[in-house]
C-alpha positions as CSV (number, residue, x, y, z in Angstrom):
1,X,-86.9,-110.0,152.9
2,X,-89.9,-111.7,153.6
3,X,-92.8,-109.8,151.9
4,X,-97.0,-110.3,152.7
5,X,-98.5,-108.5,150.2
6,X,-97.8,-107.2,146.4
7,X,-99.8,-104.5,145.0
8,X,-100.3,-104.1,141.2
9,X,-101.8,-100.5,139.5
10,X,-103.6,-101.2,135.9
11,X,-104.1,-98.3,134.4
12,X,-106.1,-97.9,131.0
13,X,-106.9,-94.8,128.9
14,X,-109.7,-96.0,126.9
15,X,-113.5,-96.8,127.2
16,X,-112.7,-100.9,126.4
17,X,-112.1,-102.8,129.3
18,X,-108.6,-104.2,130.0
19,X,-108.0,-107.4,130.3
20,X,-104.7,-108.9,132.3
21,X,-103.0,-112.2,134.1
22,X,-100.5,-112.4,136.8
23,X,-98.6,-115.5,137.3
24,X,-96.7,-115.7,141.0
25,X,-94.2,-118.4,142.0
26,X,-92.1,-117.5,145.4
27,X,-89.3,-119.4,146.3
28,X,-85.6,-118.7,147.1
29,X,-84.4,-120.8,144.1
30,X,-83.9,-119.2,140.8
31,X,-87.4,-119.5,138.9
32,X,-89.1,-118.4,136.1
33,X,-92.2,-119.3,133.7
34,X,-91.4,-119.9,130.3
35,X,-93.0,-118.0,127.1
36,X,-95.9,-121.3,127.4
37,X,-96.6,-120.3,131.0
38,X,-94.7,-122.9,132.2
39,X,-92.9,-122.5,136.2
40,X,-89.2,-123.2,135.5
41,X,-87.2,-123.8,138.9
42,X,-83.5,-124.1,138.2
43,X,-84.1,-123.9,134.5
44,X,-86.3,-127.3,134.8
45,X,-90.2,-127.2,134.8
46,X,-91.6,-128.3,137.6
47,X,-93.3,-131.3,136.3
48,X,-90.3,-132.5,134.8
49,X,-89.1,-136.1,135.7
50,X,-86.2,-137.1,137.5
51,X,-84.1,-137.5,134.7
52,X,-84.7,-134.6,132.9
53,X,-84.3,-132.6,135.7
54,X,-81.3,-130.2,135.8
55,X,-80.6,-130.2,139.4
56,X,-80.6,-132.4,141.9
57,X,-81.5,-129.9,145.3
58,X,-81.7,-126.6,145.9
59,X,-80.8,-125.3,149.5
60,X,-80.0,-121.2,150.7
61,X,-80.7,-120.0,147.2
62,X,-78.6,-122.1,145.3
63,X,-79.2,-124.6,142.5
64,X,-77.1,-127.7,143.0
65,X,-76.9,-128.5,139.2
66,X,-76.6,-132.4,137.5
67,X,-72.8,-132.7,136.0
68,X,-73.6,-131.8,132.6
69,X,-75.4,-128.3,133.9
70,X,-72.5,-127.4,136.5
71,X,-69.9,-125.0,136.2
72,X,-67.0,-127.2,134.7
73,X,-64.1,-127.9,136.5
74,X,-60.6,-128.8,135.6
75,X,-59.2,-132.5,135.4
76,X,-58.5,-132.3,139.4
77,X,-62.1,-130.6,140.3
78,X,-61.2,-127.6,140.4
79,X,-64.1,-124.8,139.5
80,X,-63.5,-123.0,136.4
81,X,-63.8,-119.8,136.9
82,X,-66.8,-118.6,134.6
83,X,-68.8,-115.7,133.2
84,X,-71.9,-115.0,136.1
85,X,-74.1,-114.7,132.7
86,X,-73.3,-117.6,131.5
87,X,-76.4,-119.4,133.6
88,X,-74.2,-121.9,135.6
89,X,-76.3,-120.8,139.0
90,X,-79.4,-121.6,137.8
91,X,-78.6,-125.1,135.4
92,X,-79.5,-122.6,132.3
93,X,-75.9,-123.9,130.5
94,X,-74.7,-126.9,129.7
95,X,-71.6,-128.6,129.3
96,X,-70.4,-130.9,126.6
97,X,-67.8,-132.6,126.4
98,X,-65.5,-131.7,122.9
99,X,-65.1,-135.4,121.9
100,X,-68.9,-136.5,122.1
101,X,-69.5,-133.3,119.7
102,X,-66.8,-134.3,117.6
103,X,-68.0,-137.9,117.9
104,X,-71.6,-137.1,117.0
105,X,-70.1,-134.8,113.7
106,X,-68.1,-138.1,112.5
107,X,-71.2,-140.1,112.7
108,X,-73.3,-137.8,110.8
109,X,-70.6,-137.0,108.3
């Protein structure tokens, strides 16, 4: 729906003034702001650079997500059928690969 206004009702019960911020971002891809106050789209902030950037585009709604952030697919490319909470739709998850952990383990062991 396309919306023109937003109202917001402050209420206080007490004589000291109240003091408030609002922080607005609209768009149709997944966004947020982080606990620093920083705008998230796709689970990058927006003045991330290219490369550490989770996604490459998002169209309709959708994050298109880099390889690592996608939902992982079988050895044909197949999607994996995943858990919606997981944060594949918005680049929130990552995938790693078992060796490079295991890889990583035997070099700090």
């Amino acid at each position: 729906k396309d919306y023109n206004m937003t109202f917001v009702c402050i209420d206080t019960w007490s004589s000291q003034n109240a003091t408030f911020s609002m922080l607005m971002y609209t768009s149709e891809c997944p966004a947020n702001y982080d606990q620093t106050g920083v705008l998230n789209v796709c689970s990058s902030p927006t003045n991330a650079t290219e490369d550490d950037r989770r996604y490459t585009k998002c169209t309709a709604g959708l994050c298109e997500c880099k390889k690592e952030y996608a939902v992982p697919t079988t050895p044909e490319g197949t999607p994996i059928d995943v858990y919606p909470e997981l944060g594949f739709d918005k680049c929130a998850a990552q995938v790693k690969p078992l060796d490079s952990f295991q890889k990583k383990n035997q070099m700090q062991d």
